[in-house]
C-alpha positions as CSV (number, residue, x, y, z in Angstrom):
1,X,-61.6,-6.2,-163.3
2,X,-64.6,-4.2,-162.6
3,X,-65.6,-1.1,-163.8
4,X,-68.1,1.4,-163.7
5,X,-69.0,4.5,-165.1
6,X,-68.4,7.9,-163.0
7,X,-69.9,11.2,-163.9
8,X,-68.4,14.3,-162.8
9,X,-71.0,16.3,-160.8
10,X,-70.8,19.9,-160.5
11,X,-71.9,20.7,-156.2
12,X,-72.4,24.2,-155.4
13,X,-72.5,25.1,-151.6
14,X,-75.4,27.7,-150.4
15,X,-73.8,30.8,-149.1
16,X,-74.4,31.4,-145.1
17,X,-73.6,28.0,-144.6
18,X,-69.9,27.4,-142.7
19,X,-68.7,26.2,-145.9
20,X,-70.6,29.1,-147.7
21,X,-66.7,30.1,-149.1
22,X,-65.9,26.9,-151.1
23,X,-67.4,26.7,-154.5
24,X,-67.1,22.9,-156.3
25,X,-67.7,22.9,-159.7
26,X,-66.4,20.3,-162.1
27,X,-66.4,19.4,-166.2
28,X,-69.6,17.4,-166.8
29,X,-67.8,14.0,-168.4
30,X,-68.7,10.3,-168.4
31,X,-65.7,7.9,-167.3
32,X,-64.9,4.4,-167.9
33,X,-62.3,3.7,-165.3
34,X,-61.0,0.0,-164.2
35,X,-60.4,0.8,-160.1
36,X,-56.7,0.4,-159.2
37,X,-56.1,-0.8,-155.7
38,X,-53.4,0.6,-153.8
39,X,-52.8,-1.2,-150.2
40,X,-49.6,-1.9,-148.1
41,X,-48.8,-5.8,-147.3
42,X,-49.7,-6.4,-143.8
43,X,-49.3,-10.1,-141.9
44,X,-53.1,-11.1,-140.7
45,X,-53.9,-14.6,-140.0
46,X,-56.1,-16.1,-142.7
47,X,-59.7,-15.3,-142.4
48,X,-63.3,-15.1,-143.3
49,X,-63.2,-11.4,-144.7
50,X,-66.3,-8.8,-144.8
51,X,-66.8,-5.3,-146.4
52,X,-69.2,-3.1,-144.2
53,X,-70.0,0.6,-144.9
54,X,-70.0,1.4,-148.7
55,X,-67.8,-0.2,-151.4
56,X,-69.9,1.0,-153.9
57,X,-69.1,3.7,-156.5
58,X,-70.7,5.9,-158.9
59,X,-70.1,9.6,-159.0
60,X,-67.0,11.7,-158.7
61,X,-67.3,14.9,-156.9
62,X,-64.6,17.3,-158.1
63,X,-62.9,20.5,-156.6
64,X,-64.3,19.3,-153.1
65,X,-61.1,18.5,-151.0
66,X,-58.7,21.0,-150.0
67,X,-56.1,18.5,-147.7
68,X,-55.8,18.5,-143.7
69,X,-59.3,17.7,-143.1
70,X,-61.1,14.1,-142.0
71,X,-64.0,11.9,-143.8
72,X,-66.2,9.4,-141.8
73,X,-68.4,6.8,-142.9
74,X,-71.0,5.2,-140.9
75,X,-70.5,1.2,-140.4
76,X,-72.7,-1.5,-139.4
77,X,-71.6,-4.8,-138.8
78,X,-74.8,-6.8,-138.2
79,X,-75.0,-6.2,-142.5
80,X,-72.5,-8.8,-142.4
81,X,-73.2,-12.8,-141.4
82,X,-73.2,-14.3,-138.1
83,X,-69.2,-14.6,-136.8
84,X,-69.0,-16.7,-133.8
85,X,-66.4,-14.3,-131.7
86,X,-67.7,-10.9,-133.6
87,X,-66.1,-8.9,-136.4
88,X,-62.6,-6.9,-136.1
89,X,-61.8,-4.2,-137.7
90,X,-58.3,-4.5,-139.7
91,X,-58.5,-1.8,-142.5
92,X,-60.1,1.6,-144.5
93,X,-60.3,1.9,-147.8
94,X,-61.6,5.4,-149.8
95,X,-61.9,5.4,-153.6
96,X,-60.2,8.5,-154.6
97,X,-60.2,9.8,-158.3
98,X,-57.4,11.8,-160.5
99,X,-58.5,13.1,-163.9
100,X,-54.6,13.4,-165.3
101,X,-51.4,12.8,-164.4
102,X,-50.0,14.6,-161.2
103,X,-47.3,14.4,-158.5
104,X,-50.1,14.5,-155.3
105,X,-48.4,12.8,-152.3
106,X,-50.6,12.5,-149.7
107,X,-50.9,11.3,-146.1
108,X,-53.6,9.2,-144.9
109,X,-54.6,7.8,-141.4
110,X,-57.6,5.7,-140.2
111,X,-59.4,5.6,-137.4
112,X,-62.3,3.7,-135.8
113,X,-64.6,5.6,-134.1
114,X,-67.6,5.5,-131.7
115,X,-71.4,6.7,-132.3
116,X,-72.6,9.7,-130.9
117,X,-76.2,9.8,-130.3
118,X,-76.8,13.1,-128.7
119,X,-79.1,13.7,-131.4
120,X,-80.6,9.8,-131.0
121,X,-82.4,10.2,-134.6
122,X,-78.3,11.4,-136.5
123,X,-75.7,8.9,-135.4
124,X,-72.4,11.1,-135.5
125,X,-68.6,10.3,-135.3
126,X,-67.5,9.9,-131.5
127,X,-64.5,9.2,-129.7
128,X,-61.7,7.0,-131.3
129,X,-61.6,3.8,-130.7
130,X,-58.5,3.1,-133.1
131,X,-56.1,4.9,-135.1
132,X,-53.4,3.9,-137.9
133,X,-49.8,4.4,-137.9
134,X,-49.3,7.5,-141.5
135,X,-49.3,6.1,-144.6
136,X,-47.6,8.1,-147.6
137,X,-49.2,7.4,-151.1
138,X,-48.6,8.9,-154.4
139,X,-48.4,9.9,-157.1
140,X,-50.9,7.6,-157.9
141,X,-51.6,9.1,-161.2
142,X,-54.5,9.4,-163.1
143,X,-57.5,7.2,-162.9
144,X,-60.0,5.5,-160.2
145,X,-58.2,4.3,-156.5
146,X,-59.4,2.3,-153.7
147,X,-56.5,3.3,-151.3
148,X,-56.3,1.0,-148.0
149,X,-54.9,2.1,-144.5
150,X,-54.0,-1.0,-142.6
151,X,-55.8,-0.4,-138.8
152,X,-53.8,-2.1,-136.0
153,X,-54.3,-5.2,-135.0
154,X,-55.4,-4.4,-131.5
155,X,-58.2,-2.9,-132.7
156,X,-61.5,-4.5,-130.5
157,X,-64.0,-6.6,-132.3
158,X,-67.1,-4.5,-133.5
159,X,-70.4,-5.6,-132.1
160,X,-72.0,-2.6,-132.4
161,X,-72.3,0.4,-135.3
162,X,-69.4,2.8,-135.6
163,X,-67.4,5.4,-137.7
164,X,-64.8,4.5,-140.1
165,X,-62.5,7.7,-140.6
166,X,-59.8,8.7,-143.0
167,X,-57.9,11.7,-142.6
168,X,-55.6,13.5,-144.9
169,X,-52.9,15.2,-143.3
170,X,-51.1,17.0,-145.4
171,X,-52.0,19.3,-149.3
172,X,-50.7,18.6,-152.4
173,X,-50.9,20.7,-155.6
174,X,-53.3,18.1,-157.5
175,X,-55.7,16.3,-155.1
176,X,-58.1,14.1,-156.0
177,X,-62.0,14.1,-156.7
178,X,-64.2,12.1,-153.9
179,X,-65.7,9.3,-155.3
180,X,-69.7,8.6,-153.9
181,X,-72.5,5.7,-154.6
182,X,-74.9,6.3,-156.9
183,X,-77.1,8.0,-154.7
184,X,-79.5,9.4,-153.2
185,X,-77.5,10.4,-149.8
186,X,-78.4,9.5,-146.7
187,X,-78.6,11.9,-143.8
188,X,-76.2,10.9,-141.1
189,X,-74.1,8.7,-143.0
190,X,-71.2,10.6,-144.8
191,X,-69.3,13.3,-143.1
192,X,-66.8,15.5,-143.3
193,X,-64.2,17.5,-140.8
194,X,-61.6,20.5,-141.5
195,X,-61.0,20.8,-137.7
196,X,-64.5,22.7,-136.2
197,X,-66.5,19.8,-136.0
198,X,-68.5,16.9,-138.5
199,X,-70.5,18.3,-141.3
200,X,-73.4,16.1,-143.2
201,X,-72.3,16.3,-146.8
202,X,-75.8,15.7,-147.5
203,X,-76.4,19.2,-146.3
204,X,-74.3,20.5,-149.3
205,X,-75.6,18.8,-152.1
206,X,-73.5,15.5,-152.3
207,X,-74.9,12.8,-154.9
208,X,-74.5,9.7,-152.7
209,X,-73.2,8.2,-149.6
210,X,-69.5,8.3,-150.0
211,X,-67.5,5.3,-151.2
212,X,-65.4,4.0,-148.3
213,X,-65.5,1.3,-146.3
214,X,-64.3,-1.0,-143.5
215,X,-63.0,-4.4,-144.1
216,X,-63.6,-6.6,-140.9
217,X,-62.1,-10.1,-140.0
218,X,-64.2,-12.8,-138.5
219,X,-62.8,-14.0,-135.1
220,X,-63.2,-17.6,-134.7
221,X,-65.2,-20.2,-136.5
222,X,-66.1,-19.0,-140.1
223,X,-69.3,-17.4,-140.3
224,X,-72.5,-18.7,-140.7
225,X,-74.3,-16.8,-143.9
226,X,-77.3,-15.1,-143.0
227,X,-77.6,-12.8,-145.8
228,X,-78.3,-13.4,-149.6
229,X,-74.5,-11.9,-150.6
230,X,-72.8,-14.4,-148.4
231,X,-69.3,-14.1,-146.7
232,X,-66.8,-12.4,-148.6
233,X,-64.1,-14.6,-149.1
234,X,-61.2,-11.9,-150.4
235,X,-60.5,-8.4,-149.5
236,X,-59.0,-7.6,-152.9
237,X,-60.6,-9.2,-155.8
């Protein structure tokens, strides 16, 4: 199993700003956490598999999330080799970290979305191409999660860069840390929603790009590597 070491980070938000009211402070603690997957069985016809966006993990970010509110992540499909028919989007995963034992449910749906290049220098999330049916997890309990919402299988192929979105419908009385890379963060990448609009998280101090990505499916022929890291061959591994 891999593993990796996450630090709690303590993010303090700038008053003025339109989150200038939430404070996120956390313990300052080193980890060693094995990642638990967590994904509903879903019929696909076999497939050469890629993971675009950021599957990466390094840093928690504690005392961030406060339920009903939607993260996007920006994708980009040429990172992954040449497919013949294009790539199709057919699920979202977000790693998602508990400290202790709790009795969090939450309710997650994906979407794809398009780019929105009013500003043409800050991709942001656009209109929805794509959306899951709910999916109810927890209690998860305590340690590191890479939760997966199936997206429907009439998703369109990809050819072009878009936003992979999950959104968290409902509270619970013990939700989880966000989980980044290790950083630095990349303007235009990571956002977040509570209902008024996207915000940068780089604009309030996050550590890295946030850990979620978009698994796509090759349609047609398998795929002709182009890149040093090759095809992925498994989603879960």
């Amino acid at each position: 199993m891999q593993k990796t070491v996450l630090i709690a980070l303590m993010i303090v938000v700038a008053l003025g700003s339109p989150l200038a009211a939430r404070e996120h402070v956390a313990d300052v603690a080193f980890i060693d956490e094995t990642v638990v997957r967590f994904f509903p069985l879903v019929e696909r016809a076999p497939g050469d598999l890629c993971e675009a966006c950021n599957n990466s993990y390094h840093w928690t970010v504690d005392g961030w999330m406060t339920g009903n509110e939607s993260y996007m992540s920006y994708c980009d499909p040429s990172n992954c080799p040449c497919c013949e028919a294009g790539w199709k989007p057919i699920s979202v995963t977000i790693y998602l970290h508990w400290a202790e034992e709790n009795d969090c449910q939450l309710t997650l749906s994906a979407d794809i979305m398009t780019i929105d290049l009013t500003i043409p220098e800050c991709p942001m999330p656009g209109s929805v191409i794509a959306t899951s049916d709910p999916l109810v997890v927890g209690p998860l309990g305590a340690g590191l999660w890479a939760v997966t919402v199936p997206i429907p299988i009439e998703c369109p192929v990809m050819d072009e860069p878009f936003f992979a979105s999950i959104t968290f419908g409902d509270d619970c009385t013990a939700l989880p840390s966000l989980v980044t890379d290790e950083g630095p963060c990349d303007p235009c990448i990571s956002w977040n929603d509570w209902g008024s609009g996207p915000n940068d998280l780089c604009d309030y101090g996050f550590p890295g790009n946030l850990s979620m990505y978009t698994t796509l499916q090759c349609q047609g022929p398998s795929p002709v590597e182009h890149r040093s890291w090759g095809t992925i061959k498994a989603m879960y591994r």
